[in-house]
N, C-alpha and C positions, 0 to 999 in steps of 0.2 A: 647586488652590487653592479652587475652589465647594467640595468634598468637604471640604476639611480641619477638622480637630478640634481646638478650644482647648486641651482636657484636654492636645493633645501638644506643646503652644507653648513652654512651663516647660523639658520636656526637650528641643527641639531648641532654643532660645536657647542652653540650654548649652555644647550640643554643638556648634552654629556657633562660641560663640566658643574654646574648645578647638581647633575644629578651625583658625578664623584664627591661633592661637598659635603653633601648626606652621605653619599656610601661609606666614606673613610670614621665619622665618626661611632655612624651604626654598627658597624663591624665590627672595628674594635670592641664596643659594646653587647655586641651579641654574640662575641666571643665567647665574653667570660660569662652569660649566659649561658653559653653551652659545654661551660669547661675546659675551653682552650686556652693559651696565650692569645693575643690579641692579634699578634699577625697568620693567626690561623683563619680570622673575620676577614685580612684584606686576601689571601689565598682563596677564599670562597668567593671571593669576589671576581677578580679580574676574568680568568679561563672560562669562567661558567655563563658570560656577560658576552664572552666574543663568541659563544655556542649558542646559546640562544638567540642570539642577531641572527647568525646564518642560518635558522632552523625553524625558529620560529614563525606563525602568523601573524602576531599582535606587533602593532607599530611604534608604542608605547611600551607594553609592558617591559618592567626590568626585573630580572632576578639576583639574586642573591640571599645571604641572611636574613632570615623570618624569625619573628620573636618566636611564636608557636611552635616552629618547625627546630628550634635551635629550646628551647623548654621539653619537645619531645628527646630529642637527643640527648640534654642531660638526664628525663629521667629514665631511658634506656637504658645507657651504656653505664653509669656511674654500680647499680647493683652487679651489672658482670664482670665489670674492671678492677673492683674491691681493691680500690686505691694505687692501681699499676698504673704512672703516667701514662706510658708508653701502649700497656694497653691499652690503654681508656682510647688516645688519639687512634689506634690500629682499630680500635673495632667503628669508632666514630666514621672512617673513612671506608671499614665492608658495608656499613650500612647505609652511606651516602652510594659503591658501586651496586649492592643489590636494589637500591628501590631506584635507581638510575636503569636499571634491566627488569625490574617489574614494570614501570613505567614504558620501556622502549617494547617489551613484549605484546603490554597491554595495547600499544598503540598499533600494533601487527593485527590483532586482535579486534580491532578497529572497538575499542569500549570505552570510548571518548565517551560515551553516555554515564559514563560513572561519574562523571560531573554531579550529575545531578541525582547521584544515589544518595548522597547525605542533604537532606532537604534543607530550604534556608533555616527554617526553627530549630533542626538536629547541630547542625554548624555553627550557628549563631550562639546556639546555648556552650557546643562545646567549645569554641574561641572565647565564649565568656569565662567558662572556668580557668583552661589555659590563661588567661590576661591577668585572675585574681592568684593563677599559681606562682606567675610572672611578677607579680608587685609585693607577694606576702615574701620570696626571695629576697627581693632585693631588703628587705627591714635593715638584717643585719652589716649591708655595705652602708648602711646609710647612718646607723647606729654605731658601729666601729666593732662590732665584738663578732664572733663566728657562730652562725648557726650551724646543728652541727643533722638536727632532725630532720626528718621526708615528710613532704605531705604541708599541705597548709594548715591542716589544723595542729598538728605538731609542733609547726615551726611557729604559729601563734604563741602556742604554750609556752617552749622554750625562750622566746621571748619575750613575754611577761617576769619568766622567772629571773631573765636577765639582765631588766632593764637599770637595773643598778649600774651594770659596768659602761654602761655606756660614754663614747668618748667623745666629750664636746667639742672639739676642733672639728674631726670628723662630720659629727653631726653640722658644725657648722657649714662646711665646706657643703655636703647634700642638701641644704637648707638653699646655701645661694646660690647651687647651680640649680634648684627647683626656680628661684627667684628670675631667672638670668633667662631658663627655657620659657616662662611665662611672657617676660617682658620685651623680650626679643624680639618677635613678629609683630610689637609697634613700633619699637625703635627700627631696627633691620629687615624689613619686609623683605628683602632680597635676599638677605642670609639667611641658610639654615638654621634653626634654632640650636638644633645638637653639636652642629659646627661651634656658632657661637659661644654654649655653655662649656665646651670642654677646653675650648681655647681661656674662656676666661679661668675658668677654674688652675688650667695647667700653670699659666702666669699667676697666678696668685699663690699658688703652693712653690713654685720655684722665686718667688719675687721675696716673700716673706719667708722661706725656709719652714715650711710645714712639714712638711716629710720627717725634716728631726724631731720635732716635736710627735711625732707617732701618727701621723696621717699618712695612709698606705699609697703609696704609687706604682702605676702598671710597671718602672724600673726598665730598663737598655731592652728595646725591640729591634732582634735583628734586620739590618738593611738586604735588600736582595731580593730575587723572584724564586719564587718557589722551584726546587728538583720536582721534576715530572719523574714518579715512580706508580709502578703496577700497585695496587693494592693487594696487600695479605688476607686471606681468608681465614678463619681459627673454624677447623673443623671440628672441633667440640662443642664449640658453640655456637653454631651456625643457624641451628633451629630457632634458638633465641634470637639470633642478630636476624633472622629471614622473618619471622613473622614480625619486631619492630620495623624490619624495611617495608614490608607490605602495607602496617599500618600507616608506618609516617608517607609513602606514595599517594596514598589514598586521601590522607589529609592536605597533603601539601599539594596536591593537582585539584580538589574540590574548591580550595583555597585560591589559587592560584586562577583558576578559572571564574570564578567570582569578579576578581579582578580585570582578568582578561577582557573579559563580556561586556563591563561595564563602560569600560574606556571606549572599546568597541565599538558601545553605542554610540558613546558621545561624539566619536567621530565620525557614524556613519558608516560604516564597513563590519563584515563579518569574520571570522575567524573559524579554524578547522579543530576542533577539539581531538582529535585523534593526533595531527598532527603537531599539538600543543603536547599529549602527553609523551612522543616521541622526541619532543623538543627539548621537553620536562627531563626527562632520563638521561638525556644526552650529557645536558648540562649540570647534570648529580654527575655522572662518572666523570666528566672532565673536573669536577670539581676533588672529587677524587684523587684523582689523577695529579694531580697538583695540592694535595695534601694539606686539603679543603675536609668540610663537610657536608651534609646533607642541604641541598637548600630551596629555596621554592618563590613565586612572585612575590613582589615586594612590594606593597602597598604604599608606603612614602616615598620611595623614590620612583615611582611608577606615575604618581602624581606630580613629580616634581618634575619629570621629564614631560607630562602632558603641560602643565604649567609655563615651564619655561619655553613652550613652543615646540619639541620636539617633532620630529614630522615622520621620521623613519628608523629602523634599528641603528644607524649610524649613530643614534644618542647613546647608545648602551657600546658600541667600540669607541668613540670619545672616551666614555667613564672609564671605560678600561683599563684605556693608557694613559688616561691621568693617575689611579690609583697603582698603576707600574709604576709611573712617576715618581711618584711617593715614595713606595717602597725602597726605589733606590737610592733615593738623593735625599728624605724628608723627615726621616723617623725617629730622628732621634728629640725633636722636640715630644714626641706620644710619652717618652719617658716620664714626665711630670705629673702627668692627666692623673689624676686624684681615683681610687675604686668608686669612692665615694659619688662623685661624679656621673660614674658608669650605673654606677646604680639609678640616679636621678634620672636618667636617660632611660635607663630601661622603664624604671617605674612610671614616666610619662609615658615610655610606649605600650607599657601595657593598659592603661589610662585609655589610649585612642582606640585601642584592641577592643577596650569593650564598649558594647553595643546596647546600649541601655533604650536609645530609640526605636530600634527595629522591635525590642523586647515591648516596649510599651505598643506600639502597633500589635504585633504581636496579639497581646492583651485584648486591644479592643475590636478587632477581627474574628479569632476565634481563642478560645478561651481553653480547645483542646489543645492546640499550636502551641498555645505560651505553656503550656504547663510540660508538652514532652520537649520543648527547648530547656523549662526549667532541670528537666531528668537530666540532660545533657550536663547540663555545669555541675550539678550535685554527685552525675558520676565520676569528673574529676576529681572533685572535691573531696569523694568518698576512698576511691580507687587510683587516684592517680590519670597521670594524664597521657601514656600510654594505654595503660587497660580499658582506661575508657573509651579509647577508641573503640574497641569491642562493644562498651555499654552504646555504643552509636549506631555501630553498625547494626546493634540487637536491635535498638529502637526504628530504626531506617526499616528493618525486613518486617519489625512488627507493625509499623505503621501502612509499607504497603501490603501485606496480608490484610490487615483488616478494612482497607480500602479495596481493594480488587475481589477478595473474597466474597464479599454482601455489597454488589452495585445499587446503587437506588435503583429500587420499582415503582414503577408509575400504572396508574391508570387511567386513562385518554378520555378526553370529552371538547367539544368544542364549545367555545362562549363566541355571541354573537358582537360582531364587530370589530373581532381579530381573528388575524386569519393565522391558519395552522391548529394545532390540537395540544392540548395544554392537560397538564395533572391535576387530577382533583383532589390529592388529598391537600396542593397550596390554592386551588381554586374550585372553592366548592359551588361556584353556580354553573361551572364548565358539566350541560347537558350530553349524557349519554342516549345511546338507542337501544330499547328493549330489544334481550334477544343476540345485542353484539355487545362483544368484550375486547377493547382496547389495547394490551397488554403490551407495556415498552421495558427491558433489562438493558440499565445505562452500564453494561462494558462488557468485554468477552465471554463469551459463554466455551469455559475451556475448564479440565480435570478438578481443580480446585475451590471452582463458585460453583459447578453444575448440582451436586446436593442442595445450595439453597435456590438455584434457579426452581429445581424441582419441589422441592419448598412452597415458594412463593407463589408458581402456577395454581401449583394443587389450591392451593389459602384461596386466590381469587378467584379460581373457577367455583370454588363450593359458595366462597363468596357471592355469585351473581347469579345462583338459586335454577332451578330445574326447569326455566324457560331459554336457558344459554342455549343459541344457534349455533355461533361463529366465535372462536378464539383466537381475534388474531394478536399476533404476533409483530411487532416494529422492529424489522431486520439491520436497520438504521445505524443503532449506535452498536450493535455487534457488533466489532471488528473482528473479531477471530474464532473459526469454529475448528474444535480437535475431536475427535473421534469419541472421547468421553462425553461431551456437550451433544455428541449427535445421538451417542446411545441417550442420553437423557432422555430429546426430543424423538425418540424413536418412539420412549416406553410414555411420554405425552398423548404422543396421535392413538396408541390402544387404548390411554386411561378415556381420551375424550371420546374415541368412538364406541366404548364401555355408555357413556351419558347421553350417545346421541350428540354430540358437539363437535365441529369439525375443524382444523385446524387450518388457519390460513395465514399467510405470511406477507406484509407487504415490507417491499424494500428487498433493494440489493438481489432482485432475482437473477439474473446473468452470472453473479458471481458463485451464486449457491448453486446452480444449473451445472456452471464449469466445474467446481467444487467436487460433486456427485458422481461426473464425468472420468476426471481425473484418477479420484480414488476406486473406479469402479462398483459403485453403489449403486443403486433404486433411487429415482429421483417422485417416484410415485406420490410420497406423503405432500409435496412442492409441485408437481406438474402442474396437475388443476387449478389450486387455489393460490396463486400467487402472484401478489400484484406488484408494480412497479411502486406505489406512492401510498399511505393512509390515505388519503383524499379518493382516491379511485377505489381502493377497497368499501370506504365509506358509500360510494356515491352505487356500487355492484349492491352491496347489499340490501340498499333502502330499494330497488329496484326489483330484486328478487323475491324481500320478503313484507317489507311496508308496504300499506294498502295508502291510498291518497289522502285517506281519515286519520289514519295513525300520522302520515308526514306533516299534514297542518297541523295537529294538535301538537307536533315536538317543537314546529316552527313557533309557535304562539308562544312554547314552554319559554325557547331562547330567549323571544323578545321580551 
């Protein structure tokens, strides 16, 4: 705010109120998404919008109401609150302040890096299923009748068995505000679409008296800004309401940083992810605090704010206090807005939610990716869209186990006319030298990969037969050596000096020197044979042990 620049006031006024255009009707919409009144969507809104401004890195990003994050919540809180409004909203609002303090903790913690613990494949897959849980919902707003089943497959069934009662006014009314959100962005490229459809939809139910006719409406939203109250905790059910805040943190900062990042780029600038999930938390407990729910970056109106020019967080205090605005002067036209409507809105947004593109990339990249994306949706699907977070996090810890556990090994050779040493088992004319063995372990050699390091060793040195001199070693892409990697390499140098074969290391010697130093070790098995670079180990050996006969006929082999 000291820093800020007039010249950028013109174009974020704009973009605040653009970006309020969208917020007022999403809210309301991702209210009843999450089982609120609808002024519970504009309460999520305003406080959590002027907390992120001040706290935030991203210059762009907006928060508030997320489909996904507002899909988690109802399917949380709805099994523990067994029909108590009051609870339902009380525990909706401990789990908005606990994953607002997992978040603020995490950010202490500095584990901004959890960003990118759920990989794009695990994420993608699991916002696909959330987006199909999100559209098989909305059926029965769209249909007229109540569904009353959990679960998308469920709620398929039930409505199948339903589809008799269905009420054509209703339906019609969801029919042309799908009409309305389609055609919108040729007709009104300036308006929001969801603006647009709900406005039209509201006038036509109040124009033509639909509501008597049995088309449901949101009905009198109270005027006013929300009471700032402390949140209640229910210590009975805490353990339940702590481990969905943990989950939904995890989701909705993974989420959210996607976002972040992205914009990010596009303008050139970087952003602080630790201080993003600090910013994240903050703006859950204000949200809270004002009698809000859980919420997290918001992809359309994050867009809409980069769109319309936005330049600094002054776009997200604009939106604020326009949707203040609203609240006090404006709300009683929301009275009209058809459910049916809301549902249209939602079912578009879970529409954009999914990611059918990245999935087909996906696809044709690596065919392992697409298929543990596909685990992802299938465990919502299967489980829900809470527990599935679990089935993510499993896939995430299995995915990197079995990547960090078995690094590629290589074994080294040069080919003539490119310089550096290359793998033979992708290039098989890439000549070795009698005598020396190559040996590269593409990632740390620490508690967990050291059995297959030892493994792999043993396989190649029996592999290269009872004339093997030199075993070395490419210290290179080791990054990290623990005490168990070192006993490995300990019980190495006995098994080689067992054969006659001696261990040698090039790369990274200074730091395995200090290393040895430090911890109080024998640097013995490294003194001698340890070079700075493959090339120099290469060039020691041919020296030592190559006669001028043997070196022309290898030279002859290359060319």
């Amino acid at each position: 705010m000291l820093g800020y620049r007039r010249s950028d006031f013109s174009h974020d006024l704009i973009a605040g109120l653009s970006v309020a255009a969208v917020a007022l009707p999403v809210g309301v919409a991702y209210a009843q998404l999450a089982g609120f009144s609808p002024i519970f969507g504009l309460y999520s809104t305003i406080l959590p919008m002027i907390v992120y401004a001040l706290f935030g890195t991203s210059r762009q990003l907006i928060v508030g109401p997320d489909a996904a994050t507002c899909a988690l919540i109802a399917t949380a809180v709805t099994p523990l609150a067994a029909g108590d409004p009051k609870l339902y909203i009380s525990l909706s609002i401990a789990i908005a302040t606990l994953a607002g303090i997992f978040c603020i903790g995490a950010s202490f913690l500095r584990l901004g890096a959890l960003a990118d613990f759920l990989s794009k494949p695990i994420l993608v897959g699991f916002l696909n299923g959330v987006s199909l849980h999100i559209l098989v919902g909305q059926l029965g707003k769209l249909l007229g009748f109540p569904i009353e089943a959990n679960g998308i497959v469920p709620n398929l069934v039930e409505m199948v068995l339903k589809i008799q009662q269905t009420h054509l006014p209703t339906l019609a009314v969801g029919l042309a505000t799908f009409a309305v959100l389609l055609v919108s962005p040729r007709v009104f490229p300036r308006l929001p679409a969801a603006l647009v459809a709900l406005a039209a939809a509201g006038l036509i139910v109040a124009g033509f008296g639909l509501d008597k006719l049995g088309v449901t409406v949101l009905g009198v939203v109270p005027a006013g800004l929300p009471d700032l109250r402390l949140p209640c905790l229910h210590m009975d059910l805490l353990d339940d309401v702590a481990a969905a805040a943990a989950g939904l943190a995890l989701v909705s900062f993974s989420s959210m940083m996607l976002t972040a990042r992205s914009f990010a780029a596009k303008n050139r600038y970087h952003i602080d992810a630790d201080r993003e999930f600090a910013a994240l938390g903050a703006a859950n407990i204000a949200s809270a605090l004002s009698q809000g729910f859980a919420i997290s970056g918001a992809d359309s109106r994050t867009a809409m704010a980069d769109a319309s020019g936005g330049r600094t967080q002054m776009t997200g205090l604009v939106a604020a206090a326009t949707v203040a605005i609203v609240l006090l002067f404006l709300t009683k036209p929301l009275q009209y807005v058809p459910i049916a409507a809301l549902g249209a809105v939602l079912a578009m947004a879970s529409i954009s939610l999914l990611d059918l593109h990245t999935l087909g990339r996906l696809y044709r990249l690596r065919k392992s990716e697409f298929a543990l994306s596909l685990l992802a949706t299938f465990g919502v699907i299967w489980v829900g869209a809470i527990h599935a977070i679990g089935v993510a996090v499993i896939l995430a810890v299995l995915r990197f186990v079995s990547i960090s556990a078995k690094p590629r090994v290589e074994i080294l050779g040069q080919i003539t006319g490119i310089s550096g040493f290359h793998a033979t088992s992708r290039h098989p004319e890439a000549q070795t030298y009698p005598g020396l063995l190559l040996f590269r372990f593409n990632g740390p050699l620490i508690f967990f990969n050291a059995p297959y390091f030892k493994q792999q060793t043993l396989a190649s040195i029996d592999a290269a037969g009872s004339g093997l001199r030199w075993f070395v070693l490419d210290a290179m892409p080791i990054t990290q050596l623990d005490v168990t990697g070192y006993f490995e390499l300990e019980d190495l140098v006995h098994t080689l000096h067992e054969r006659g074969v001696e261990l040698v290391v090039a790369g990274r010697k200074m730091q395995i020197i200090n290393w040895h130093k430090r911890q109080g070790l024998s640097d013995k098995y490294f003194a001698d044979r340890h070079y700075p670079t493959l090339r120099e180990t290469v060039r020691v050996y041919k020296e030592l042990f190559m006669t001028k006969e043997e070196l022309s006929l290898q030279q002859e082999r290359r060319k």
